[in-house]
N, C-alpha and C positions, 0 to 999 in steps of 0.2 A: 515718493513725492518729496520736493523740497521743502513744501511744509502744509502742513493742513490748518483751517479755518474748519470754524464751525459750521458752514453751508457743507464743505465737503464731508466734515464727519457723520452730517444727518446725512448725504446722500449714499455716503457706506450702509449706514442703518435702510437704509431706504429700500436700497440692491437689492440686501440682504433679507428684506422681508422681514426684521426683528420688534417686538414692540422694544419700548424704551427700556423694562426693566431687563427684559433678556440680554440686550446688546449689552447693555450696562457689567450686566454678569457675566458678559463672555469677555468684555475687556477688565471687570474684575476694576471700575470703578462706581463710585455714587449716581441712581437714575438721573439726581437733582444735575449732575455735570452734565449727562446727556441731552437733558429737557433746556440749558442752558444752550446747547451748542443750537439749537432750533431755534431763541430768543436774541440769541446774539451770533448772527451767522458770519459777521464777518471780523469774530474775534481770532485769533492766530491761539491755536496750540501750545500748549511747552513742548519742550525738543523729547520728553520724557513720553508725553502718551503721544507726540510724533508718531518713536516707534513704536509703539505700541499699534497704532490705527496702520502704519505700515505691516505689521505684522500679519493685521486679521486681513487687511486687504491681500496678503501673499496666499494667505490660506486660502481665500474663494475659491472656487470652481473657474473654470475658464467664462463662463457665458456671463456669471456673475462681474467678474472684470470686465469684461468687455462691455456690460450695460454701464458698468460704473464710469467708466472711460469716454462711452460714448454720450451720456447725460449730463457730464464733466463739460467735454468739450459743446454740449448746444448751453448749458449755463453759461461759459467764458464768451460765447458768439463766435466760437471758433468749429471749423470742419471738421463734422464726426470722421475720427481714426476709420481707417479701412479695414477689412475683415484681416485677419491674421498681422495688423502691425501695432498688437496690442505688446508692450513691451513685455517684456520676462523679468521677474523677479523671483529671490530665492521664497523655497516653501516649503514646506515639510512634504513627506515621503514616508515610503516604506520599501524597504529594500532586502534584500536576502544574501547576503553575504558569504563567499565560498572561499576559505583560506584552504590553499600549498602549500604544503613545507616537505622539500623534497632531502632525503640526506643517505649517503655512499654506506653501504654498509659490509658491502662484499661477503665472506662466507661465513659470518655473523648470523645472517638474514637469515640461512639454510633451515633455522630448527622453525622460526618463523613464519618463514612460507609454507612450510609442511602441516603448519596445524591451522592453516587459515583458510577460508572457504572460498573454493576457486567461483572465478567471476569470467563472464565473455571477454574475449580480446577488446579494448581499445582499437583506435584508426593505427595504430601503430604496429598493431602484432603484437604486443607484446605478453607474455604468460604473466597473472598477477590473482595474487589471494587476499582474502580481506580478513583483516579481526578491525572487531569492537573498538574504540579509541578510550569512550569511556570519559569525555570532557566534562567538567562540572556544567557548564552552563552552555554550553551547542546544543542549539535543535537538534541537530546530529552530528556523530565524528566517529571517522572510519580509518584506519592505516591499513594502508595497501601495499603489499609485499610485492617486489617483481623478482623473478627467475634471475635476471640479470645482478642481484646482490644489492637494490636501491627500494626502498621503503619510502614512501607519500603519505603523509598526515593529509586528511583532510576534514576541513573545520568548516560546519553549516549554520551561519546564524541572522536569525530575522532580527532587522531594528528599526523602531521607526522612527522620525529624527525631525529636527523642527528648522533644518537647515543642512546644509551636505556638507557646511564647514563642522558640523559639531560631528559627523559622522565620520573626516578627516581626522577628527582628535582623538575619536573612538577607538578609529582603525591605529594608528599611531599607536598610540599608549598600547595594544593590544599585542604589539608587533615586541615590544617589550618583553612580554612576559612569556606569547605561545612557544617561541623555539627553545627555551629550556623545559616547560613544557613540558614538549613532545619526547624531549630528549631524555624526560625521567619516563613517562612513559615508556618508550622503548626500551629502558636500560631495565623496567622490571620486568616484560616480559622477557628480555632473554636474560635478566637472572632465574625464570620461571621454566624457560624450555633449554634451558642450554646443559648440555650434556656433562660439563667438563666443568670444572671449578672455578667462578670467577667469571664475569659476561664480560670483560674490557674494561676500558674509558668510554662513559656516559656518550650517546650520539648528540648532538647539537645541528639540526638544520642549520645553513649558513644562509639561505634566499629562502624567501616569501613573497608569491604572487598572490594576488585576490582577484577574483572575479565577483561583478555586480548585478545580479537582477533586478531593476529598478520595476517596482511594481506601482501601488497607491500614489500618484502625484497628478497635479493638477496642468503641469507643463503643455503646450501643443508648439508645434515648425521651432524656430530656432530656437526657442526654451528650452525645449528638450534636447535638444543636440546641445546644449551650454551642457547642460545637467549633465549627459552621458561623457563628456569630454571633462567635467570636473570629477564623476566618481571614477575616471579615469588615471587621472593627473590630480591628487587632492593636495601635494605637496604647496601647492598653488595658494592653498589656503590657508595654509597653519604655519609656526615658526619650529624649526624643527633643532635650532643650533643647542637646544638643550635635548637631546635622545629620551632622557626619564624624563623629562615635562616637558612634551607640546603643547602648544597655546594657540589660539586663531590666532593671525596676522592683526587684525583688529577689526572695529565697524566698519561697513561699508566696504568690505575688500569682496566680499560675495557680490553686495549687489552692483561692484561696476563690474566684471567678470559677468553676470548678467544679462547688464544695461550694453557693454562692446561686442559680446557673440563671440565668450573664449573656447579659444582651438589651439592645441598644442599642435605645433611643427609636426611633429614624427606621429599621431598620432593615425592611425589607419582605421576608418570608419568603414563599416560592412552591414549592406542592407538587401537589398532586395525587391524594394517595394513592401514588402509586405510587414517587418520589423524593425528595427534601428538597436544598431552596436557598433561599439567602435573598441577597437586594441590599441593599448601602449606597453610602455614598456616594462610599466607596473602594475599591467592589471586589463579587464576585458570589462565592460561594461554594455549591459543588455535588459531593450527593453522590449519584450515580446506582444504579439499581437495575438486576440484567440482567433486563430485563423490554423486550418488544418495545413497549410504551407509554409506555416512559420518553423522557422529554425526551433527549436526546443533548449533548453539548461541544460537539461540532462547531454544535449550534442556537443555543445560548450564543456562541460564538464570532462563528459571523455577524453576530446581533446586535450585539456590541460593535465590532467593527470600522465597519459604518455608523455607531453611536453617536458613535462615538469619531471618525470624519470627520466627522461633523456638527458634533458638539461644534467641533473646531479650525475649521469654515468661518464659523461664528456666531460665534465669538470672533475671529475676523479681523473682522470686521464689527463686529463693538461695541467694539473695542476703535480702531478707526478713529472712533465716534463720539464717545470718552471723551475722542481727541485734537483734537477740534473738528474734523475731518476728515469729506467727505462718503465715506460706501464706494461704493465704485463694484466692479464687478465684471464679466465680460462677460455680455451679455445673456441667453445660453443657460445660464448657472447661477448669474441673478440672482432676484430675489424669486419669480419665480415657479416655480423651480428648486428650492427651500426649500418652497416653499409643497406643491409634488408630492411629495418625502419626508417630509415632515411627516403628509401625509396616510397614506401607505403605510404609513407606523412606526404608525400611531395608531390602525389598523380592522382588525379582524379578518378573517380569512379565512376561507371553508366550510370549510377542513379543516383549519382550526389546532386542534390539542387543548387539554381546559382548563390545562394546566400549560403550554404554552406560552404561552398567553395569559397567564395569571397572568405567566408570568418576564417576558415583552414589558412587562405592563404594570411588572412591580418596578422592572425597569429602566430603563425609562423617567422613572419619578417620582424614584427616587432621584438619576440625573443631572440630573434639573431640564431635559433638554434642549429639551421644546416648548416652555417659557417661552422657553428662549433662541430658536430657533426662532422665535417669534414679533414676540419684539423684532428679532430680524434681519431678516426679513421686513419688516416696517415701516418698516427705518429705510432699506432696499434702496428698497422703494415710492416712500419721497417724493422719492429722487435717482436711482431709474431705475422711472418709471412706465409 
């Protein structure tokens, strides 16, 4: 709101069903201010507990805003808002957070995969074994070995956040620290299995995807769709031109992003009816229904892991021909090794559902992967036919 009086502060209280001293304690001011806002209803706020009264109004429940709104507009003598054109504002959440870190590791990887515990294929085909990751603070974390010589961090962590911009600064600053990380990780298991004296130069992932489960929020119709399109695109919200200190943009940058129904250009939303997700190009964002038809994390997940090995084996590959260098690879997961998951990723199956199809294909397009895919394949072709 642009600004709150005291009529509208009691009618927060009001919504909310709090006595005086509770509300008081949930705003973490004196009852006597509250018992005031009752006695002088048409005293105007400071800009300070402003936000503040904005705040607790972002947290309600949906029914709760919508009374608030609707009891709003019969106080002003204005037309109660319509069912679903209650605006959206940022709120707090909980969300589940799935980082990639995909990195080339070639016959490195060999003592690696041999000692990790083989796991089902992926939609991609692909052979791949797991160890431990062993993160200090991940719900869980797993590195995944593939046959193909590429190794995937993957990092699982629950947050729950009082805004999606502070989960922006979260992710950020985070992105700092995980890929060397991983990369002292990895360097000590193959100081640990490596046969031969000396494991290399230290691996360093070079990309990081994230994928979102948006779980506990209060969002409904185009709230949510803001929301899954910002844990999508979160760059939107933070200043990034310092790398070691991201900062929000500043007040108010969330709540007009909000208030306008932000949608990034490229970003490709996949639904169903049943769930709501949307793909970019940094990231998949999903918010599932208990519903025995809904798409699953765990289906998203798989997905991104093949993704994300592919990605890092085609970028071994072109980045070998960027250095006038022919790629050469071993024969069993040379061009025609790419050319076999290319296809798997690309065609559908009797019994894939249409929302899986859809997320397959979101994700697909947004990482731009069969293009790479293809360019690798070809450039594989002409120096191992």
């Amino acid at each position: 709101m642009e600004s709150w009086t005291g009529e509208e502060a009691t009618l927060l209280r009001s919504v909310m069903r709090e006595s005086v001293r509770d509300f008081a304690g949930r705003l973490g001011i004196d009852p006597r201010t509250v018992s005031k806002w009752k006695q002088y209803p048409r005293r105007v706020c400071r800009p300070a507990m402003a936000q503040v009264l904005d705040l607790t109004l972002s947290q309600c429940g949906p029914t709760e805003q919508e009374a608030f709104r609707v009891r709003l507009a019969a106080q002003r003598g204005e037309p109660a808002p319509a069912a679903g054109d209650v605006p959206a504002v940022p709120a707090s959440c909980t969300v589940v957070s799935h980082k990639f870190l995909p990195v080339y590791l070639g016959e490195r990887s060999v003592p690696l995969f041999a000692a990790g515990t083989p796991r089902a294929t992926g939609p991609g085909g692909l052979e791949r074994r797991v160890l431990p990751a062993g993160h200090r603070s991940a719900h869980a974390s797993t590195l995944h070995f593939y046959a193909c010589g590429v190794a995937v961090a993957h990092l699982e962590e629950h947050r729950h956040v009082n805004s999606l911009t502070e989960l922006a600064v979260w992710r950020y600053r985070t992105y700092q620290r995980e890929p060397a990380w991983v990369g002292e990780r990895l360097s000590l298991l193959l100081a640990q299995h490596s046969q031969g004296p000396g494991a290399g130069p230290s691996p360093v992932p070079q990309y990081m995807l994230s994928a979102y489960e948006l779980r506990e929020n209060s969002w409904t119709g185009e709230g949510l769709d803001t929301a899954l399109q910002l844990l999508t695109t979160p760059s939107v919200l933070v200043d990034r031109q310092d790398p070691a200190n991201v900062v929000p943009l500043g007040p108010g940058v969330e709540d007009a992003k909000f208030r306008d129904g932000w949608a990034h250009p490229e970003a490709v939303p996949f639904g169903g009816g049943v769930s709501r997700g949307i793909a970019g190009w940094s990231g998949v964002a999903y918010h599932p229904q208990s519903d025995e038809r809904a798409l699953t994390m765990q289906q998203i997940i798989a997905l991104e892991l093949d993704v994300q090995a592919l990605w890092a084996l085609s970028a071994y590959v072109l980045h070998m021909v960027e250095d006038g260098l022919d790629p050469v690879l071993p024969s069993e997961y040379s061009w025609r090794y790419l050319r076999s998951a290319f296809f798997r990723l690309t065609t559908a199956r009797p019994t894939e559902s249409a929302q899986h199809r859809m997320m397959r294909e979101a994700i697909l397009a947004t990482s731009e992967l069969p293009d790479r895919l293809r360019a690798a394949q070809d450039a594989l072709r002409d120096t191992n036919p």
